[in-house]
C-alpha positions in Angstrom: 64.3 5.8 174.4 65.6 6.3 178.0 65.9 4.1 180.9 66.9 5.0 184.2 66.0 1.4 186.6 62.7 0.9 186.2 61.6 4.8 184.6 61.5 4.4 181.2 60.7 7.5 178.6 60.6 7.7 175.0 59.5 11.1 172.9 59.1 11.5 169.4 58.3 14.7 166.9 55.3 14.5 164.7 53.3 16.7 161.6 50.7 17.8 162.4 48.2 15.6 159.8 46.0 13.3 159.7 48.1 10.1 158.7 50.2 11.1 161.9 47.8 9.6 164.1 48.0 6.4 162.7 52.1 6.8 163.3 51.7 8.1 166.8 49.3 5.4 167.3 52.0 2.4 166.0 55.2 3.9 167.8 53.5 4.0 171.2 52.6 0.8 170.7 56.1 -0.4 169.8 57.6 0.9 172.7 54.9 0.4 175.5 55.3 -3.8 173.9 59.5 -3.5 174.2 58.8 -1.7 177.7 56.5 -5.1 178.0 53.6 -3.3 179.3 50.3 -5.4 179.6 48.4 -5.8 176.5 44.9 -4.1 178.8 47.3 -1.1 179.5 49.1 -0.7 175.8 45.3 -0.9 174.3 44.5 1.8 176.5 47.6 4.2 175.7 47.4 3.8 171.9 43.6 4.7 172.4 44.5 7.6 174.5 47.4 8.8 172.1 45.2 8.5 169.6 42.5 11.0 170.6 45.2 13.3 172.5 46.9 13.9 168.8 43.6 13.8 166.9 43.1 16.9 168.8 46.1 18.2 168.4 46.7 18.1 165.2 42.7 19.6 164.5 43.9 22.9 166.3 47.4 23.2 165.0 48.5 24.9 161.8 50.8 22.6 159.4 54.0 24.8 160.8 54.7 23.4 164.1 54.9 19.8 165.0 53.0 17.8 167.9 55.5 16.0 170.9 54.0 12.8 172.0 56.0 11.9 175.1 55.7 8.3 177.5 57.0 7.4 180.7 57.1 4.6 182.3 57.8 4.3 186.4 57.0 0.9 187.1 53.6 1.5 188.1 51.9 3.5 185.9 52.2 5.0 182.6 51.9 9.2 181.4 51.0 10.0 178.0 51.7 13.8 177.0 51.0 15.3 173.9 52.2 18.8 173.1 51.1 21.3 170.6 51.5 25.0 170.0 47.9 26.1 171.0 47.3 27.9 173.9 43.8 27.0 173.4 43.0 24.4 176.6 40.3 21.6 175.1 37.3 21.2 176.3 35.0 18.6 176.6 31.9 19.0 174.4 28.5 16.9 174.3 28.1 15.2 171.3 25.0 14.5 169.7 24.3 10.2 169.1 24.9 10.8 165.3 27.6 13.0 165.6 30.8 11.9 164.1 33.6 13.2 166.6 32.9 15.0 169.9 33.8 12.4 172.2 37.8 12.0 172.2 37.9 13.7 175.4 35.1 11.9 177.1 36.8 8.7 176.2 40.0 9.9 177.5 39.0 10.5 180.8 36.9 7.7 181.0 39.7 5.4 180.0 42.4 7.2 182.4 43.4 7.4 185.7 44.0 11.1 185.5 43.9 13.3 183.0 44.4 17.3 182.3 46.0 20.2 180.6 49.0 22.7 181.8 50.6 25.6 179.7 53.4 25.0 178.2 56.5 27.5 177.8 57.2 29.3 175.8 54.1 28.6 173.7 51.5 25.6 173.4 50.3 23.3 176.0 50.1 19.7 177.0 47.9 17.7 177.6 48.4 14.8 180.1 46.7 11.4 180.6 48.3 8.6 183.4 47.3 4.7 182.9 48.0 2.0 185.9 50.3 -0.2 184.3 48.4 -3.3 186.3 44.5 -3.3 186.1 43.6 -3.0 189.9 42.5 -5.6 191.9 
């Protein structure tokens, strides 16, 4: 973890399987409560790290890892999650009895912003941004 006045960034290495999430899921939440961010926001981040490295780790082979990096800059928060895939998601329609489909739908319904860039030399990220303090 990194603090620089009030920007705060933390970044951590994962494996790409499916007990990872649950890890991913807990550290976020560790440091978003040491960075004491509000509980609205956290709950909110650790759902949106938890769909970003579901889908990660779906369309990743079990040789490379997935990067989860958060900053913090006082007024809102950015979740990235890296993985080797140049393949960009994309939001699907999911049927009512489907069982997955709608990570991404919750994702940007839950963010402020979200999206996807390249990443060099290989991979992409994909981004999401919370307010830190629900708006008035």
């Amino acid at each position: 973890m990194t603090t620089h006045g009030t920007s705060q960034r933390w970044q951590m290495w994962f494996t790409p399987f499916p007990k990872t999430v649950y890890i991913a899921r807990r550290q976020v939440g560790r440091v978003l409560a040491g960075w004491d961010v509000p509980e609205g926001a956290m709950d909110t981040a650790v759902l949106i790290t938890s769909e970003l490295v579901t889908n990660a780790i779906r369309h990743c082979d079990t040789r490379h890892l997935v990067h989860v990096h958060v900053s913090d800059d006082g007024a809102q928060l950015l979740l990235e999650v890296s993985d080797p895939s140049r393949q960009h998601p994309r939001p699907v329609i999911a049927s009512s009895d489907a069982e997955s489909g709608r990570g991404l739908m919750l994702v940007r319904a839950a963010a402020a912003d979200f999206g996807v860039r390249d990443r060099d030399p290989v991979g992409k990220t994909v981004w999401a941004t919370i307010a830190r303090q629900p708006a008035l």
